[in-house]
N, C-alpha and C positions, 0 to 999 in steps of 0.2 A: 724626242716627242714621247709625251708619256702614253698607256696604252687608251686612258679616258678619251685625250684628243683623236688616237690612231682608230678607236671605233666612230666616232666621229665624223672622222673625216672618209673613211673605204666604209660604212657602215656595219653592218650587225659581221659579215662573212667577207674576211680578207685571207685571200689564198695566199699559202707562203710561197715563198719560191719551188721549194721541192713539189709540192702540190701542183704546182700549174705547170712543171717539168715533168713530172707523173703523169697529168692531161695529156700535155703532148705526146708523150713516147706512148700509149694507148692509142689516141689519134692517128698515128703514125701507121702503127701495128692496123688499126684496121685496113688506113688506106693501104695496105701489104697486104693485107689477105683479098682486099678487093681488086687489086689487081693481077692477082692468080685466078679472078672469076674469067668467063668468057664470056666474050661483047654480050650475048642474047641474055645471058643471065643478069649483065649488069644492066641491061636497056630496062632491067624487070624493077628496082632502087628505084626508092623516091628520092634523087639523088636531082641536084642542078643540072643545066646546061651544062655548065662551065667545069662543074667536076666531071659531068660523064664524060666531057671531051676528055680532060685531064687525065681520065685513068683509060681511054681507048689509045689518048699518044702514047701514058706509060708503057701500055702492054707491046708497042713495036719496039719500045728504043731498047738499045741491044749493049750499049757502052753501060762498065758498071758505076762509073761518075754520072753519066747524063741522068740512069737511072735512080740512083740518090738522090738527085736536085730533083729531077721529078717528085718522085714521092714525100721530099719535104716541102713543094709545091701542091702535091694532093694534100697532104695532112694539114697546111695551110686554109687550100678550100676547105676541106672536110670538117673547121672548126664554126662554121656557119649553118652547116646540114643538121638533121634530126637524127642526133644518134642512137637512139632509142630504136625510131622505126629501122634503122639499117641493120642495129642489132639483130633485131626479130625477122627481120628475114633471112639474114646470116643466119639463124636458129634451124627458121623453118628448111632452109636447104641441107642443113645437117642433117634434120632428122628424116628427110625423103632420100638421103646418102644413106642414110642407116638402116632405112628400111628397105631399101631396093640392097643394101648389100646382106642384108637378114634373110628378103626373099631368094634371093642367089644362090647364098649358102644351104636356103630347106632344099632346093631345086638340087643341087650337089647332092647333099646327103640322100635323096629318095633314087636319084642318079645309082648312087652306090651302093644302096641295100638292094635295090629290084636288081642290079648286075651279081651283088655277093650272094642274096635270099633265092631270086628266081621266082618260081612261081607263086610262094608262102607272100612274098613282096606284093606282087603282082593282084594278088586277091585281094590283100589290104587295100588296098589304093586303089581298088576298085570296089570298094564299098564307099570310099568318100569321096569319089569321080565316075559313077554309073554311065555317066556320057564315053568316057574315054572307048576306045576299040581295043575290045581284050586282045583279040589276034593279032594287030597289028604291036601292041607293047610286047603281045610274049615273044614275036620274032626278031624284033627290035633287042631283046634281052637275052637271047640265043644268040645272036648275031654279034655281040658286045662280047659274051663268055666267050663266042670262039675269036674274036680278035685276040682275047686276053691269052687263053689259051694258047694258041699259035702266034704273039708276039707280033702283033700286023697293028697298022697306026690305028687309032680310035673314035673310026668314024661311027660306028654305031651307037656308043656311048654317045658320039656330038649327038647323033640325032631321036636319042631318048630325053638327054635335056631337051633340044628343040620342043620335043613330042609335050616333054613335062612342064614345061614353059607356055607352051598354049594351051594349055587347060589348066594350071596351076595359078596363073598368075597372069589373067585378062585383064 
């Protein structure tokens, strides 16, 4: 068949082989990441009936055959869904992973300067949290240098994140 008739006949966009093998193992790959999500987050997809079931049986079966068939079973349904919209939520839960793990991390670091700094800390950060209770973080930060000091578990430390955490990140 020459390529005149083969546009023709599949019209203007005729996928090769490699190309629609490409789709699928893409397809694939998501329904794998989607069913590493948990039930609540996936009930959140604008996703079918029939796929959400499909990736709530995935996430019990335990056999790693069963679990293959399954998921070339999601990637099956998943080539009906809106990939686009599934993308972009995939997106947006990245980026609330990355900002709740960003926030975590300032929480950490003001953790450890007000434990290493002390009171130089301690004024800082109460200039850009005037609500917080100065006496209760500087004993909190006493209380943390003497665990450190004398080698005792780090409950003080826990409960200066606590402390920095409700008022850093409401």
């Amino acid at each position: 068949m020459s390529k005149e008739q083969d546009t023709q006949q599949y019209g203007e966009h005729h996928q090769s082989k490699s190309e629609l093998k490409r789709e699928v193992q893409e397809i694939t790959k998501l329904g794998q990441r989607l069913l590493k999500l948990p039930a609540n987050a996936l009930k959140q997809f604008p996703l079918s009936e029939w796929c959400l079931k499909a990736l709530l049986e995935g996430q019990k079966i335990k056999s790693p055959v069963g679990l293959k068939r399954q998921i070339k079973y999601i990637g099956k349904l998943l080539r009906d869904e809106d990939h686009a919209a599934i993308q972009q939520k995939l997106l947006l839960i990245d980026q609330e992973k990355s900002l709740a793990n960003k926030q975590f991390h300032q929480l950490e670091q003001w953790r450890d300067r007000l434990i290493r700094e002390g009171d130089k800390a301690v004024f800082e950060l109460l200039q850009q949290q005037p609500e917080m209770d100065r006496q209760h973080l500087r004993q909190l930060v006493r209380n943390a240098q003497h665990e450190i000091n004398n080698n005792k578990p780090p409950k003080a430390q826990r409960l200066i994140f606590q402390y920095l955490k409700e008022y850093l990140h409401e």
